[in-house]
C-alpha positions in Angstrom: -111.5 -27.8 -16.8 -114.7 -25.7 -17.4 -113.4 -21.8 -17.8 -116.2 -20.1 -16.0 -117.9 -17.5 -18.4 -117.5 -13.8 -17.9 -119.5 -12.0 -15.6 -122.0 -10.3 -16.6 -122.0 -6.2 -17.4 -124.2 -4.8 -14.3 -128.2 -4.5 -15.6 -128.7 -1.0 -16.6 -131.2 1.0 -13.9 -134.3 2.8 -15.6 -136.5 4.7 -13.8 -140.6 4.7 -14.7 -142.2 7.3 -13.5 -145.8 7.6 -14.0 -149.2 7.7 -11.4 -151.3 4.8 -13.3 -150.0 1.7 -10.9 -151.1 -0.9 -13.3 -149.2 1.0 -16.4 -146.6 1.3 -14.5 -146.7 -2.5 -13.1 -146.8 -3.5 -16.7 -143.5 -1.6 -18.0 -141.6 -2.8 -15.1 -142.4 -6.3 -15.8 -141.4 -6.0 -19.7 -138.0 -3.9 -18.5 -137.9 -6.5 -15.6 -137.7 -9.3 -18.3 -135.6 -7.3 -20.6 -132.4 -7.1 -18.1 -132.8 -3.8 -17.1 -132.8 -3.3 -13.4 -135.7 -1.5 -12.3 -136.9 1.8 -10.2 -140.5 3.4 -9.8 -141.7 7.1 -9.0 -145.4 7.7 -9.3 -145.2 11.7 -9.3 -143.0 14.6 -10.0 -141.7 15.1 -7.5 -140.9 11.4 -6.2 -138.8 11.0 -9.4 -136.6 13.9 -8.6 -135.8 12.1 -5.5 -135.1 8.8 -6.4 -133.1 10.1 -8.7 -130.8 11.9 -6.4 -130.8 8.3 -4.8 -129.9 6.2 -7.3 -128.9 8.0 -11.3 -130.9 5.8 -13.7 -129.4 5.0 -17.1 -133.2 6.4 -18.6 -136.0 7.0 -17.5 -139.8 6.2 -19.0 -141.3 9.6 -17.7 -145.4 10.4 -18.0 -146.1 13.8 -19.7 -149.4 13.8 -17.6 -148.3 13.6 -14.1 -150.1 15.4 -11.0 -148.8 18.7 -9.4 -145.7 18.9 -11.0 -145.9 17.0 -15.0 -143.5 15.7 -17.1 -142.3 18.4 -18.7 -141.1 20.2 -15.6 -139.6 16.7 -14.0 -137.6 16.6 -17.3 -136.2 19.9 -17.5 -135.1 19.6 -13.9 -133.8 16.3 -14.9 -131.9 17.5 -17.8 -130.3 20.8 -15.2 -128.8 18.1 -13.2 -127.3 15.8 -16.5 -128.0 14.3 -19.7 -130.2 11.3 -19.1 -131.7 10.1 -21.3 -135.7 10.5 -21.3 -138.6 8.3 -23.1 -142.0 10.8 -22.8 -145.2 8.8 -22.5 -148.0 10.7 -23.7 -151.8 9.9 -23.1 -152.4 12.4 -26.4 -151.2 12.5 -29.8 -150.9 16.0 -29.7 -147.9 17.3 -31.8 -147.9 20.3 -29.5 -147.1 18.0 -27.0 -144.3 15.8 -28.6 -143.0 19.3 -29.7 -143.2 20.3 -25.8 -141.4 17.0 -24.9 -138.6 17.2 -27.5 -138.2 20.9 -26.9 -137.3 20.0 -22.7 -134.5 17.2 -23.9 -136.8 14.3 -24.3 -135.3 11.5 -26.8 -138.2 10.1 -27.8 -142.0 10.1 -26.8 -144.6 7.0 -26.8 -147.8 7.5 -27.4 -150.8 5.8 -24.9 -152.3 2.7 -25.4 -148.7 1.8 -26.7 -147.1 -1.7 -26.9 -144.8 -3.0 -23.9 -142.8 -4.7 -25.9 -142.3 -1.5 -28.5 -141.5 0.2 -25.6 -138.5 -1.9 -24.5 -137.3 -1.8 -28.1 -137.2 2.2 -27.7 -135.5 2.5 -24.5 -133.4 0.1 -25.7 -132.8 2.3 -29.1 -132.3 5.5 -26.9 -129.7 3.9 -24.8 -127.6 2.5 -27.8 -127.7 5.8 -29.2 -126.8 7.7 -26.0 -124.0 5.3 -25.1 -122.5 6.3 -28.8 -123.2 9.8 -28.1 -120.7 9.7 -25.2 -118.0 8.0 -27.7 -115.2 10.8 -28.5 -116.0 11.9 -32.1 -113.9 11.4 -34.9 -112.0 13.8 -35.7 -113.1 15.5 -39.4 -112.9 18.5 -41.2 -115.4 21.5 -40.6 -119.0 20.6 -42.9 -119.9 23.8 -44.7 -123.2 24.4 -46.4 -125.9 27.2 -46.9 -123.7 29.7 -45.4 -123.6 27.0 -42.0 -120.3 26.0 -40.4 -121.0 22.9 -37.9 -117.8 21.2 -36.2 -118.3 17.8 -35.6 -115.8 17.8 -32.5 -116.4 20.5 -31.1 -120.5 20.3 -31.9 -121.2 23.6 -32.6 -122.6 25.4 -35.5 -123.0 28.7 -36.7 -124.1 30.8 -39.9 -123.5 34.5 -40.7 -125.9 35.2 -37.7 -123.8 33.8 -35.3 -123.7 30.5 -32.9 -127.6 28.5 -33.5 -128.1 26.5 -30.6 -129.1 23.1 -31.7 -130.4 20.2 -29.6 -128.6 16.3 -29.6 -130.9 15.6 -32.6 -131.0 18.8 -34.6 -127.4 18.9 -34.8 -127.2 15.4 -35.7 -129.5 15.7 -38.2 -128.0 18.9 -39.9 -124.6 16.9 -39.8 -126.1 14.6 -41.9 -127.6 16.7 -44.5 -124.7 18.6 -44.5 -122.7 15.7 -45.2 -124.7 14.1 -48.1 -126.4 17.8 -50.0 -128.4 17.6 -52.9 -129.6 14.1 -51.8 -132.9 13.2 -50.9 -133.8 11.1 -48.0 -137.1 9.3 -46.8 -137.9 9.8 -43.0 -137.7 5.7 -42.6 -133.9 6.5 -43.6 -133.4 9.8 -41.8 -134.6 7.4 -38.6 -132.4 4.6 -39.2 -129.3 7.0 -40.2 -129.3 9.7 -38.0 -131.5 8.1 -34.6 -130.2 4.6 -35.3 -133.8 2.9 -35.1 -135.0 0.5 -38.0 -139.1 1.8 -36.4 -140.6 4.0 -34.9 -143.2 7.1 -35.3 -142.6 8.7 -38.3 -143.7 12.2 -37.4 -140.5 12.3 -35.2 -138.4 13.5 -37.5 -141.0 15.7 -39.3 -140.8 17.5 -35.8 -137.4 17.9 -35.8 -137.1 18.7 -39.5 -139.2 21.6 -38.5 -137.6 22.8 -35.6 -134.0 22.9 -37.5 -135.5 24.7 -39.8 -136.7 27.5 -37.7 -133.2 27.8 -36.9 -131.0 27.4 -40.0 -133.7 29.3 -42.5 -134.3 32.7 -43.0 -137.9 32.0 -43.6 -139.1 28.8 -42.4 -142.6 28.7 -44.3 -140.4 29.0 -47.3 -137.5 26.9 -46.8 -134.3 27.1 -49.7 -132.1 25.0 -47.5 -133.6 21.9 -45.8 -136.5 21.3 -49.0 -139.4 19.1 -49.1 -139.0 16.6 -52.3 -142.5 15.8 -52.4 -143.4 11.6 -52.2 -139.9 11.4 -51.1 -139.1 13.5 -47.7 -136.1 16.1 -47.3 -132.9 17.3 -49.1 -130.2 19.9 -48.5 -130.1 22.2 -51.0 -127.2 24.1 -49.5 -123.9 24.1 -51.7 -120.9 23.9 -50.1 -119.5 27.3 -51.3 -121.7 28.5 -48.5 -124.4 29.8 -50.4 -128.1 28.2 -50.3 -129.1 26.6 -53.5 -132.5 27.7 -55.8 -135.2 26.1 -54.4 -138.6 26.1 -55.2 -140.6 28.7 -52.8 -143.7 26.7 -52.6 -142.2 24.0 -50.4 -143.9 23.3 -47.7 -143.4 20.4 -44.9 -144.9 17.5 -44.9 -147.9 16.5 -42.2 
């Protein structure tokens, strides 16, 4: 007798939100074909509705939007629970991939941009997210720099007090925390602390910037999170608390 296979886990919902009909015919075909089950919004505030409706797993949200933009649909997102959020941008603007990542956005795509690429990322974001919700490990306290993070209870704080770190930051300073004094490339700071093997780059030059307006005393002269030049970043910060000699003419990469 034939044992009938398994049934299948239900498709995952995302929701694409954006006022271009034929961008947004074209990412619901790819997502279509990908398994995911698909929802569409062409403004702001259709998006909030539908997704009062029906909670997607992610949604693909346009930074560009009329009356009320990304940005705004995403922080109102974010206020109602941590979904995750791919930003599609029509401009390469780091002020706006700063703008998007600052709201809760996971990652951002930059227009023209490749269907397929963007499957591949929401597919990234919800691997990541789904390990996100997995209890964490228990572990001892990581010390460095004068910065205490707690890996179970995710928080972190220096002789200033709490910082308040986004998903990535945090993830990010766990990781330098737990390997200091070794450099890493941003190709490996992506695979190692986002979990993608591609991407853009400049995503974690963003976010190495941002941590470091909140862990450094002077961010335009950083002694913890360094620049090793032809390489990418290290943590300088010795685990006795106090932050390494580091050379003051670092500066970040572009």
């Amino acid at each position: 007798m034939t044992v009938p296979p398994p049934p299948s886990a239900p498709s995952r919902r995302v929701l694409v939100v954006d006022d271009d009909p034929t961008v947004t015919e074209v990412v619901a075909g790819y997502l279509d074909r990908a398994g995911f089950a698909v929802d569409r919004a062409a403004d702001g505030p259709e998006a909030l509705a539908r997704a009062r409706q029906a909670p997607p797993d992610l949604v693909v949200l346009d930074l560009m939007l009329p009356g009320l933009d990304g940005l705004e649909v995403c922080r109102r997102l974010r206020e109602r629970g941590p979904v995750p959020v791919v930003m599609l941008t029509a401009r390469g603007d780091e002020e706006d991939r700063v703008l998007g990542l600052e709201v809760g956005a996971d990652d951002y795509v930059t227009k023209p941009f490749s269907p397929r690429e963007l499957v591949l990322r929401v597919s990234s974001v919800l691997r990541r997210a789904a390990a996100g919700r997995q209890p964490p490990a228990a572990g001892p306290l990581l010390h460095g720099g004068g910065i205490t993070l707690d890996p179970v209870a995710r928080t972190v704080r220096d002789a200033r007090g709490p910082l308040s770190l986004t998903l990535r930051e945090f993830d990010l300073l766990a990781h330098f925390l737990r390997h200091p004094g070794r450099a890493f490339g941003r190709a490996e700071l992506m695979s190692a602390v986002w979990g993608w093997d591609f991407g853009d780059l400049s995503t974690v030059t963003v976010h190495v910037r941002r941590l470091r307006h909140k862990v450094e005393a002077d961010p335009a002269r950083p002694r913890l999170v360094v620049t090793v030049w032809g390489v990418g970043y290290r943590f300088d910060g010795g685990p006795d608390g106090a932050p390494a000699d580091a050379p003051h003419g670092a500066r970040e990469e572009d």
